[in-house]
Backbone as CSV, one residue per row, in Angstrom:
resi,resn,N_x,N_y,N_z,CA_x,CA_y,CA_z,C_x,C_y,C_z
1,UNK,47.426,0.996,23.171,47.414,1.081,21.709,46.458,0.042,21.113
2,UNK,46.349,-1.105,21.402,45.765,-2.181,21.038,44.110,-1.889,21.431
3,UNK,43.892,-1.401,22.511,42.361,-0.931,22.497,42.106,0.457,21.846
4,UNK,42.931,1.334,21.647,43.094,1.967,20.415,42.552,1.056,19.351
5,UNK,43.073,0.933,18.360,43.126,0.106,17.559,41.491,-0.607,17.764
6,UNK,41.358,-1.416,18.441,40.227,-2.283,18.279,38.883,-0.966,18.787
7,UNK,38.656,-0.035,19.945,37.812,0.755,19.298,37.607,1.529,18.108
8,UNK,38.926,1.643,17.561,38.688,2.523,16.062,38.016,1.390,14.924
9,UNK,37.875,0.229,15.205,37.807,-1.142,14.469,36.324,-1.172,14.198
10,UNK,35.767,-1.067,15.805,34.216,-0.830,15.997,33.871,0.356,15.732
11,UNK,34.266,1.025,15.677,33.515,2.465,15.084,33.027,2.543,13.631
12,UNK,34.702,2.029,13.070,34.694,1.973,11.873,33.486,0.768,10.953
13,UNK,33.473,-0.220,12.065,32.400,-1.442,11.390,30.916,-0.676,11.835
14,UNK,30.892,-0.182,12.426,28.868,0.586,12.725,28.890,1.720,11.768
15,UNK,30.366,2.462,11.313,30.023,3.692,10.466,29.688,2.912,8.909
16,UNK,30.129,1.797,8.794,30.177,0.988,7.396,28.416,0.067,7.423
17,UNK,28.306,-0.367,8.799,27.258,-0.847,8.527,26.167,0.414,8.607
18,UNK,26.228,1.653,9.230,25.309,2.104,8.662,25.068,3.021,7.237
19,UNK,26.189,3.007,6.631,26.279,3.414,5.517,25.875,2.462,4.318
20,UNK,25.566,1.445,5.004,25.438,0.000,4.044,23.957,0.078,4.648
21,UNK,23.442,0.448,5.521,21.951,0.253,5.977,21.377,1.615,4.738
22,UNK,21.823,2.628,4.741,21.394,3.667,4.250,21.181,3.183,2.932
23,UNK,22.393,2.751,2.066,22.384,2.300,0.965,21.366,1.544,0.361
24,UNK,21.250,0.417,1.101,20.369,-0.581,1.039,18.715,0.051,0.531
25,UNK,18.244,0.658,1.787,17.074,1.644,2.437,17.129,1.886,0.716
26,UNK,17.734,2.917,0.589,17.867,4.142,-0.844,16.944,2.986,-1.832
27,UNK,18.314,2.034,-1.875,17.668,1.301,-3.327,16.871,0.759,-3.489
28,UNK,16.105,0.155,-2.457,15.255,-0.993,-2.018,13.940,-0.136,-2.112
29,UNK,13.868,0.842,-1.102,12.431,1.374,-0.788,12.913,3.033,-0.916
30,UNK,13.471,3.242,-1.930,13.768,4.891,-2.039,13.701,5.709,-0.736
31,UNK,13.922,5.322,0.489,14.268,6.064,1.374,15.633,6.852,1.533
32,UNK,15.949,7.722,1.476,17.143,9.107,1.681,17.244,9.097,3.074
33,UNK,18.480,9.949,3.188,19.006,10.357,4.824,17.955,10.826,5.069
34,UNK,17.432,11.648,4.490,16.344,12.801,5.739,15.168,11.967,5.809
35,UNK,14.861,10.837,5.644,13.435,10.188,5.477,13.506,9.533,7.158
36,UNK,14.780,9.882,7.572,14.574,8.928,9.291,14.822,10.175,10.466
37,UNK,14.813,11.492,9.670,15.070,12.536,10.683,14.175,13.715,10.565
38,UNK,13.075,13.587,9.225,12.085,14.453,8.836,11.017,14.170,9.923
39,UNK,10.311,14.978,10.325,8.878,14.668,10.766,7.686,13.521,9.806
40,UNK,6.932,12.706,10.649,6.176,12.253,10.240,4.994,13.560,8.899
41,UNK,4.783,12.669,8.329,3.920,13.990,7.399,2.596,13.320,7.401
42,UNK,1.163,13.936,7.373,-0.185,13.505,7.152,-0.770,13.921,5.599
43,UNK,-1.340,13.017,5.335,-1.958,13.327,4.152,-2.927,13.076,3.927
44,UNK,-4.037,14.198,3.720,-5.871,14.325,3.529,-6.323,13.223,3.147
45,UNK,-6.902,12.337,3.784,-7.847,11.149,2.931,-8.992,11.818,2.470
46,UNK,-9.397,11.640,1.035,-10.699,12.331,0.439,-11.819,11.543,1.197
47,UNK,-12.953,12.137,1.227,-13.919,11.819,1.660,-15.251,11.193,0.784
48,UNK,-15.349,9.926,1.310,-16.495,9.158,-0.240,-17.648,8.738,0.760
49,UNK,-18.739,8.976,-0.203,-19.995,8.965,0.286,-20.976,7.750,0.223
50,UNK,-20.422,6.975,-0.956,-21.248,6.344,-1.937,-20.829,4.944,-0.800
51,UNK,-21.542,4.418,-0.288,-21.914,2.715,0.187,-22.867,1.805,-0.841
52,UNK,-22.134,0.998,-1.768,-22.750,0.374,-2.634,-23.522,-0.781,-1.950
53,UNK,-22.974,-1.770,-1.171,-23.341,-2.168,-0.625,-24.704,-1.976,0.971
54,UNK,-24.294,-0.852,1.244,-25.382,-0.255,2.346,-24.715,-0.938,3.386
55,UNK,-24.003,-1.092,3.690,-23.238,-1.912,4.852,-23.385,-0.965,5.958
56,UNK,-22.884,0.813,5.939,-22.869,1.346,6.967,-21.333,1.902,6.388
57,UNK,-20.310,1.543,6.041,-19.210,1.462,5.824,-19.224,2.233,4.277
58,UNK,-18.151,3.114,3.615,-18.212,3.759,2.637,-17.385,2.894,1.756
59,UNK,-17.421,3.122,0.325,-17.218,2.214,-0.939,-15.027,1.909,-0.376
60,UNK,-14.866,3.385,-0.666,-13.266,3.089,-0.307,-12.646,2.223,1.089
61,UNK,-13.151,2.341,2.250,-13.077,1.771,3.444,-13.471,0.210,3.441
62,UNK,-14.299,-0.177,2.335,-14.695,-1.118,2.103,-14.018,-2.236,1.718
63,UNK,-13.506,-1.474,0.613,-12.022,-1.938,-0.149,-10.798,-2.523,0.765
64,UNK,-10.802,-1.449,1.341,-9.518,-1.636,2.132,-9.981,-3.044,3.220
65,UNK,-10.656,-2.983,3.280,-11.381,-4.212,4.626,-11.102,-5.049,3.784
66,UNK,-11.642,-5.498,2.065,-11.589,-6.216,1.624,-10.209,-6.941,1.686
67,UNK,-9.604,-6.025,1.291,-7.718,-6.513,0.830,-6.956,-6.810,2.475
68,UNK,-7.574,-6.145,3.338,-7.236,-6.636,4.761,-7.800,-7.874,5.486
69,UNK,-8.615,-8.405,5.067,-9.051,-9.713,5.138,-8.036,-10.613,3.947
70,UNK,-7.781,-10.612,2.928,-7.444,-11.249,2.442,-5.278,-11.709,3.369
71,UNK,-4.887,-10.461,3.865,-3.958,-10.572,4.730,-4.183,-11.209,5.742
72,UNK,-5.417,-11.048,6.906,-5.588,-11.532,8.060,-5.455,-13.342,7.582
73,UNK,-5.744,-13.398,6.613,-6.035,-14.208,6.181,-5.484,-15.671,5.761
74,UNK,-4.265,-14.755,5.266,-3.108,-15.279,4.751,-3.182,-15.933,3.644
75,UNK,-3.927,-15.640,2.794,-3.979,-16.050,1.588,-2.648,-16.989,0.460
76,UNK,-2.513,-17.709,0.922,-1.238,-18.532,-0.183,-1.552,-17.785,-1.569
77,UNK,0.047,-17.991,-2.392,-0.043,-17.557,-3.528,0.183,-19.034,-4.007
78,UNK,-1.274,-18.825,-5.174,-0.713,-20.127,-5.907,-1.960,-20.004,-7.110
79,UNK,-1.096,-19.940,-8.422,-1.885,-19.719,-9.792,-2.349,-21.083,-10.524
80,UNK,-3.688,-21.010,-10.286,-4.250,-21.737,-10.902,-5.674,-21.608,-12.101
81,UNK,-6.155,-22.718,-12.683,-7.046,-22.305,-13.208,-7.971,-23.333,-12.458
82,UNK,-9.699,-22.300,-12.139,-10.924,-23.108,-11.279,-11.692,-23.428,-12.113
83,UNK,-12.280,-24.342,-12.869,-14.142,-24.056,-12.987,-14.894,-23.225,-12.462
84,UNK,-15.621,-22.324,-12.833,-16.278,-21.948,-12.388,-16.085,-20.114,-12.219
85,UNK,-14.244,-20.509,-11.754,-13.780,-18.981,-11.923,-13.327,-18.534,-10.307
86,UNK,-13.629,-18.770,-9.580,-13.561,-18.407,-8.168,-12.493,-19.582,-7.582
87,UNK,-11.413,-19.242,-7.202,-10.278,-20.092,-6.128,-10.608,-20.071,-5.038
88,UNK,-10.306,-21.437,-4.299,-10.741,-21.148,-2.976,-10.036,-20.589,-2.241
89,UNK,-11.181,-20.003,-0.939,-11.039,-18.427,0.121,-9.408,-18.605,0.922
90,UNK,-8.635,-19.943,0.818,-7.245,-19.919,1.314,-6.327,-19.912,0.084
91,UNK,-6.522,-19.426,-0.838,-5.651,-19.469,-2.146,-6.357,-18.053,-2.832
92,UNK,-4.800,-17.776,-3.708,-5.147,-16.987,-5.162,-3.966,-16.110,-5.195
93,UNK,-3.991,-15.625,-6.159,-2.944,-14.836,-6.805,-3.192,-12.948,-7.111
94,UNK,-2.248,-12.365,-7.261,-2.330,-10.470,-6.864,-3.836,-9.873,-7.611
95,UNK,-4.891,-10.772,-8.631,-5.900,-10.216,-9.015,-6.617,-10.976,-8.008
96,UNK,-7.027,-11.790,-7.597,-7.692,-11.861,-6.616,-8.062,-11.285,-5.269
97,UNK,-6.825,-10.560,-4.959,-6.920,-9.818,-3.612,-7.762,-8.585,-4.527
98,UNK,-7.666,-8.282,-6.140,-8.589,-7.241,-6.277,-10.060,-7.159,-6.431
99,UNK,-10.523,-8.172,-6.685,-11.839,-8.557,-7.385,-12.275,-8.797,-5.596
100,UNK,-11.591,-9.626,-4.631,-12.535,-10.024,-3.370,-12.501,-8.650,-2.557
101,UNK,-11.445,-7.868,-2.579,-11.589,-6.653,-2.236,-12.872,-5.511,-2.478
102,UNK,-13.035,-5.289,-4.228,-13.758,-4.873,-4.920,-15.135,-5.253,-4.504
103,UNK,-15.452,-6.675,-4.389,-16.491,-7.875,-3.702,-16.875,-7.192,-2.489
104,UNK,-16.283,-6.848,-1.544,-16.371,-6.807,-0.528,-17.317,-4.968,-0.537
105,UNK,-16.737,-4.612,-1.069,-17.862,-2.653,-1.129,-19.245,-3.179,-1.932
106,UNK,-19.580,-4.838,-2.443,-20.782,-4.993,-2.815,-20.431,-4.439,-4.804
107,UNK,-18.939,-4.755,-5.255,-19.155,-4.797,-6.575,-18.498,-6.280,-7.095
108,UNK,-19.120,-6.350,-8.248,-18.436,-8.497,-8.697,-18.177,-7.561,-9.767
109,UNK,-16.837,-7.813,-9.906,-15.659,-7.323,-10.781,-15.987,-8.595,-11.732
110,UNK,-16.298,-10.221,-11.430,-16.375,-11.265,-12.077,-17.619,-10.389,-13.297
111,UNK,-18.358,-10.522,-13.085,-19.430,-10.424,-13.484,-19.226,-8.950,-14.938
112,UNK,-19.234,-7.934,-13.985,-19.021,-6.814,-14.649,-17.677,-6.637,-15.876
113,UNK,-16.541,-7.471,-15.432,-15.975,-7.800,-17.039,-15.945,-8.955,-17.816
114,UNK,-16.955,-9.636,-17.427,-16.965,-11.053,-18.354,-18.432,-9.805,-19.599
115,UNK,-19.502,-8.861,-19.104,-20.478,-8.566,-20.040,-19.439,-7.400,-20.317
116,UNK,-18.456,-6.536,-20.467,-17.741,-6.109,-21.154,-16.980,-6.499,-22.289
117,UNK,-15.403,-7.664,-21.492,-15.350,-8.272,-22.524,-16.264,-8.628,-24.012
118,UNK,-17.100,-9.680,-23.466,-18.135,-9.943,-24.426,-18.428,-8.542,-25.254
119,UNK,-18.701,-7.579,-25.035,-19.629,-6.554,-25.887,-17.931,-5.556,-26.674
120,UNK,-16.694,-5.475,-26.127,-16.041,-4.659,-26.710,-15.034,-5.855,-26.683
121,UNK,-14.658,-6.971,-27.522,-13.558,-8.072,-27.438,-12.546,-7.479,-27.973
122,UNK,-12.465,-6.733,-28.681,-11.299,-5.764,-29.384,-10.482,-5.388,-28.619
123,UNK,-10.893,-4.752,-27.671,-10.462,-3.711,-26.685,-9.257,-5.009,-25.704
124,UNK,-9.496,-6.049,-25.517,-9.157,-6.877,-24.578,-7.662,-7.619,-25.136
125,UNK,-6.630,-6.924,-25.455,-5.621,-7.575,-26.244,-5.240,-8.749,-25.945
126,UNK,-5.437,-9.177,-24.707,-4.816,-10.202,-23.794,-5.739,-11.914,-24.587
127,UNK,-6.484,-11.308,-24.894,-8.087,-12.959,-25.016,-7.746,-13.001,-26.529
128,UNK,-7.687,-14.382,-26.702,-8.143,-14.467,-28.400,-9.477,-15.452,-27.668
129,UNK,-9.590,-16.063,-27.077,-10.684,-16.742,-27.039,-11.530,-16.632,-25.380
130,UNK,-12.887,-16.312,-25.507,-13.697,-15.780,-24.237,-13.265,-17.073,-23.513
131,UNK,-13.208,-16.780,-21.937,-13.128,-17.774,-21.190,-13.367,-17.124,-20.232
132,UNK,-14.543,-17.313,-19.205,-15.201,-16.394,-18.241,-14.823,-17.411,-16.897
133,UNK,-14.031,-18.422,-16.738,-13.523,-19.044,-15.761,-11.900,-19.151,-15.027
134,UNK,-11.229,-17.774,-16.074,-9.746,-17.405,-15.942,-9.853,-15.700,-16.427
135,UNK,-10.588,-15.348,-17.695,-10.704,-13.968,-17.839,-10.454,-12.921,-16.926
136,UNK,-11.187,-12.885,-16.253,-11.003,-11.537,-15.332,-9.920,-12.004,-14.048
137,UNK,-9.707,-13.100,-13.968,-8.150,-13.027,-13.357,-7.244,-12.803,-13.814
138,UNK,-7.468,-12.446,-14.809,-5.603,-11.980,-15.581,-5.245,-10.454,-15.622
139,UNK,-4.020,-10.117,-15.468,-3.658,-8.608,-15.331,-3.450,-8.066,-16.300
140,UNK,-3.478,-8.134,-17.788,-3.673,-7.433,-18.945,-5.346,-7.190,-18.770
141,UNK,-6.268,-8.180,-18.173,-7.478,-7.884,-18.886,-8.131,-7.228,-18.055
142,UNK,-7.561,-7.247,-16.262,-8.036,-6.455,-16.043,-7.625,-4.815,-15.928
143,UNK,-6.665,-4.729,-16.027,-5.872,-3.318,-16.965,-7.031,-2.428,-18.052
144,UNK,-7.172,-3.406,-18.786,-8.215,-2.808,-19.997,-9.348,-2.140,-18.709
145,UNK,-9.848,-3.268,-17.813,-11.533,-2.798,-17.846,-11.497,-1.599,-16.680
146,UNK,-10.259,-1.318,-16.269,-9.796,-0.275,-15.432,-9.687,1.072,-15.951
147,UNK,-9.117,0.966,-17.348,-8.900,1.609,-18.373,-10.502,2.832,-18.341
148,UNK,-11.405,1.216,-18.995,-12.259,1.813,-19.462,-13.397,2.403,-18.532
149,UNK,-13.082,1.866,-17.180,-14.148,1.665,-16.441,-13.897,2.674,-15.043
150,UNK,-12.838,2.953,-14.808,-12.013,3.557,-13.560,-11.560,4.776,-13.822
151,UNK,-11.529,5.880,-12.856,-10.602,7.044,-13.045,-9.110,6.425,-13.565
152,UNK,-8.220,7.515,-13.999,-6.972,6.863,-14.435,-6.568,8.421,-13.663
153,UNK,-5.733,7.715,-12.775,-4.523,8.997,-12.037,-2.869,9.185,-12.400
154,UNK,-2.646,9.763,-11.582,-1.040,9.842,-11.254,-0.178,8.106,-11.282
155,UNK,1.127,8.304,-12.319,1.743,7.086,-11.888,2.704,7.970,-10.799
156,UNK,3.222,8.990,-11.535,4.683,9.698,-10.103,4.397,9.725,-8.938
157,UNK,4.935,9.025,-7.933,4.991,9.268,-6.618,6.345,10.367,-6.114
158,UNK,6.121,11.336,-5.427,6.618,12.064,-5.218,6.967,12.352,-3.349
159,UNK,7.968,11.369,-2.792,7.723,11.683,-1.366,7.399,13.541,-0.829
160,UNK,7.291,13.479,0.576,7.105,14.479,1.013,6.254,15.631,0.415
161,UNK,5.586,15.112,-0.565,4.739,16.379,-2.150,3.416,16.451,-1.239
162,UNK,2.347,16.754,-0.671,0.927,16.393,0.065,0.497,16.348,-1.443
163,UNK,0.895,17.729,-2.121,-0.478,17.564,-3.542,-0.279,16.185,-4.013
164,UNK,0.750,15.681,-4.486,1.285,14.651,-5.151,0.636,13.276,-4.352
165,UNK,1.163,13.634,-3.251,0.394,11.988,-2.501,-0.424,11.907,-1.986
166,UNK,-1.842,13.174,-1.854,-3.162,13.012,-1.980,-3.581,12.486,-3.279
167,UNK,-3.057,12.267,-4.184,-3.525,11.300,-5.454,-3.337,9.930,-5.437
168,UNK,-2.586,9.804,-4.295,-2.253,8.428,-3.709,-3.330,7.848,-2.351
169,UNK,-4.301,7.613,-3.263,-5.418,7.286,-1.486,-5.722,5.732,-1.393
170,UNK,-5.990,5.203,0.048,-6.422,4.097,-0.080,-7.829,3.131,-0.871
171,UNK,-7.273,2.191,-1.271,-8.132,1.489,-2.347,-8.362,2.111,-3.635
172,UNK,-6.978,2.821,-3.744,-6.732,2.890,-5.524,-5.903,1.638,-6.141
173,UNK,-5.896,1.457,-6.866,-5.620,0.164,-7.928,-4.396,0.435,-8.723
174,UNK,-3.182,0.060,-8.698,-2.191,0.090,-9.275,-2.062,-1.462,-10.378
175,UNK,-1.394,-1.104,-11.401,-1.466,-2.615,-12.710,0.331,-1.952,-12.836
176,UNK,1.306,-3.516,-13.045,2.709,-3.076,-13.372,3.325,-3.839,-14.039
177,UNK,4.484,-3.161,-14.617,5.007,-4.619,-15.447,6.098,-4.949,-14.723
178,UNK,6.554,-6.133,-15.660,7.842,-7.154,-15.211,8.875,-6.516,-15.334
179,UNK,9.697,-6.803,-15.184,11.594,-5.605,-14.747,11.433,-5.389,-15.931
180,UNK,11.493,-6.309,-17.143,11.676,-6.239,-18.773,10.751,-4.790,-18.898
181,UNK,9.876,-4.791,-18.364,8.700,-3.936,-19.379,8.164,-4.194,-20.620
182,UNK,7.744,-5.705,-20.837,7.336,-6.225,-22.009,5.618,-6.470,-21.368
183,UNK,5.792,-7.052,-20.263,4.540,-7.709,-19.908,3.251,-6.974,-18.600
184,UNK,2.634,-6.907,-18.610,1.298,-6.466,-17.230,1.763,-7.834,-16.102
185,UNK,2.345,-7.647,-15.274,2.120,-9.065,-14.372,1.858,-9.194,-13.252
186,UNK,1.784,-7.923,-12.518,1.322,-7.703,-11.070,0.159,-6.695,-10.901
187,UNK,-0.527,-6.599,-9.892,-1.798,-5.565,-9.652,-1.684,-5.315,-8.195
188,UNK,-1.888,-4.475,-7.901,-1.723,-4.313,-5.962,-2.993,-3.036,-5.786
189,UNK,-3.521,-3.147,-4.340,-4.263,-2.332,-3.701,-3.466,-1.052,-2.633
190,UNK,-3.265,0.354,-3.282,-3.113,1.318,-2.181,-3.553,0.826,-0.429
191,UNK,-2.623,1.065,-0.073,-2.610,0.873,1.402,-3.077,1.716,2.148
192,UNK,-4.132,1.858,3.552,-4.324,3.085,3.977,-3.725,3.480,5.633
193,UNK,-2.351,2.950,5.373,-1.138,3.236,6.215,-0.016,3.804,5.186
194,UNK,0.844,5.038,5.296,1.829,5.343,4.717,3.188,5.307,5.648
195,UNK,4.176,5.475,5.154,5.555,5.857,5.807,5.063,7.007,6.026
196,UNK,6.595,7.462,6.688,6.943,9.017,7.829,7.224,9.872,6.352
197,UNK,7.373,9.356,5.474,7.431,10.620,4.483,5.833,11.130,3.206
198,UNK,5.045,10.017,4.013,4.043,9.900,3.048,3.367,8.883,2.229
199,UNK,4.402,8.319,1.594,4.245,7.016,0.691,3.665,6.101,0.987
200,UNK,2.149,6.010,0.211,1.951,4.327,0.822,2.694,2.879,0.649
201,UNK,2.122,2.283,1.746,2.688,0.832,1.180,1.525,0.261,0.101
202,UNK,1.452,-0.997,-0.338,0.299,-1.743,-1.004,0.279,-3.018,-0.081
203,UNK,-1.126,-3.319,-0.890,-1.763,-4.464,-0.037,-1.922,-5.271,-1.609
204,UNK,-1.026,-6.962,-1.271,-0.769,-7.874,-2.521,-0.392,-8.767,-2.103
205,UNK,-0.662,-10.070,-3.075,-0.261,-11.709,-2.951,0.618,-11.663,-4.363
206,UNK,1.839,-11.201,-3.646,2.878,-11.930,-4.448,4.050,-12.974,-4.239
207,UNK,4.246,-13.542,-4.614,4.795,-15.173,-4.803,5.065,-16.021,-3.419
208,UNK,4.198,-15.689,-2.506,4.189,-16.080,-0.965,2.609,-16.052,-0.708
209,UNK,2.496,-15.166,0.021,0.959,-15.316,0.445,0.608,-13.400,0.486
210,UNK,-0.700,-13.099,0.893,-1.120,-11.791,0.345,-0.479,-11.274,1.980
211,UNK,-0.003,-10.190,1.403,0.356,-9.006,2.590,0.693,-7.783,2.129
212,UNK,1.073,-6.849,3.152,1.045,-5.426,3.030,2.975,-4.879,3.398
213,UNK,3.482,-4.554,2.467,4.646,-4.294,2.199,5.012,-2.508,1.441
214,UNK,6.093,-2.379,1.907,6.661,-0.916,0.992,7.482,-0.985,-0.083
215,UNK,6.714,-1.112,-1.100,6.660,-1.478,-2.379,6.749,-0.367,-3.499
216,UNK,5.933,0.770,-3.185,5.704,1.759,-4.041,6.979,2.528,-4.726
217,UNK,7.659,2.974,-3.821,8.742,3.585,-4.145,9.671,2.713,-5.402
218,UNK,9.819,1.615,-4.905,10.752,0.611,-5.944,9.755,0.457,-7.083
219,UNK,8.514,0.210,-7.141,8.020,-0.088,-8.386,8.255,1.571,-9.241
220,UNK,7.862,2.643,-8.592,7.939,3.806,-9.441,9.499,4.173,-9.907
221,UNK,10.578,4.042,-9.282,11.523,4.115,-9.428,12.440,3.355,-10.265
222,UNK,11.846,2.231,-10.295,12.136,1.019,-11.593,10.668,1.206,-12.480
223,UNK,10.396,2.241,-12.821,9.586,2.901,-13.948,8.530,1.234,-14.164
224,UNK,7.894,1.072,-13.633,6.952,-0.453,-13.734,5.848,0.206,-13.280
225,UNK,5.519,0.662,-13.053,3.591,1.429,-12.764,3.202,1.967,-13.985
226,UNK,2.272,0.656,-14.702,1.594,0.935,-15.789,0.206,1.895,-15.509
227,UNK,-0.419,1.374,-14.413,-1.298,2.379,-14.456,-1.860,2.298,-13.398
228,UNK,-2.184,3.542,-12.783,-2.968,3.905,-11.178,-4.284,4.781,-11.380
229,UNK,-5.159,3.696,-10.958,-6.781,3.860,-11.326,-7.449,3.614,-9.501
230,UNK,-8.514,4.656,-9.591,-9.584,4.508,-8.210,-10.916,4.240,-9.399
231,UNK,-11.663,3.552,-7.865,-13.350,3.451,-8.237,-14.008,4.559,-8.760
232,UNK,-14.869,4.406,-9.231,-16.009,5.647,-9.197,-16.723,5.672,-8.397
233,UNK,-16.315,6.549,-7.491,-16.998,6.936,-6.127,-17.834,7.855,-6.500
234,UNK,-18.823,8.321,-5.117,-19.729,9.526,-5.118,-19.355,10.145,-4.250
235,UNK,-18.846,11.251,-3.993,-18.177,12.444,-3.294,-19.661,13.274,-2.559
């Protein structure tokens, strides 16, 4: 009776812990029962032509190298303000992994919204006063020049959808707000690894150092994806 008893004990503690694993999964990273018993799913990477740089390597692939160096890397998170505008290559914060990323396909994100700003200041809600040595590190401002400057896609992520999460490709640009939804305070890079149901992860330096995490699901699901923008590529 007593080993009665104590196997029904253990059964009962693995049926609880995995019902508490499931739970967890759900809320955390919107994973469901069938997300660990579905088949892996593939989803079309579009094909880009355009090498700004001439590297050999295409504009999107570029990207992704970029934001994968900044991981290999290990980039500390730590917000500061530089002279000059540039933190050094073992430091920076979630716009930086975008601009050295961006850097890296041969575009200076520095450059290209400090002569924006300047010419449309209206547009830039975030600035009352130009400052081209913090400007384009901030995530309201660069929101705007994404706005104006970037395709603007899909925020819904939709597991298991192909149409839906071929709009989801690597080295697209996601901008989000804070739980409140008052403020822009994070930016992350599409990942070009997904889960078994599709979903990418992102590539970001948030409040640790820059890495690649499954993120997507919880930001869309806590309605915080202000806006999901790609480059202007040449197809």
């Amino acid at each position: 009776m007593k080993k009665f008893k104590k196997s029904t004990i253990i059964v009962s503690l693995i049926m609880l812990s995995g019902i508490i694993f499931f739970i967890v999964n759900y809320a955390i990273y919107g994973r469901d029962v069938l997300y660990y018993f579905m088949p892996k799913i593939e989803i079309d990477k579009i094909v880009v032509k355009s090498d700004l740089d001439n590297d050999g390597l295409n504009d999107m692939d570029d990207i992704i190298q970029g934001a994968r160096k900044e991981i290999a890397n290990k980039t500390t998170y730590r917000s500061q303000y530089y002279k000059g505008g540039y933190p050094p290559t073992t430091e920076g914060v979630c716009t930086d992994v975008i601009w050295r990323a961006l850097f890296n396909a041969g575009f200076n994100l520095k450059d290209n919204m400090d002569k924006d700003i300047k010419g449309n200041l209206k547009d830039y809600f975030r600035i009352d006063k130009i400052d081209s040595n913090i400007d384009f590190r901030r995530v309201p401002n660069q929101y705007v020049y994404f706005k104006r400057h970037m395709n603007s896609l899909t925020t819904e992520v939709i597991p298991r959808d192909k149409e839906n999460l071929k709009q989801w490709q690597p080295g697209d640009i996601i901008v989000l707000t804070d739980n409140d939804k008052k403020w822009l305070s994070h930016v992350a890079i599409i990942s070009d690894e997904r889960r078994r149901d599709g979903v990418p992860y992102v590539l970001h330096n948030a409040y640790n150092r820059a890495s690649e995490d499954d993120m997507l699901m919880y930001y869309y699901e806590n309605g915080l994806i202000k806006g999901h923008f790609r480059f202007k590529y040449s197809y």
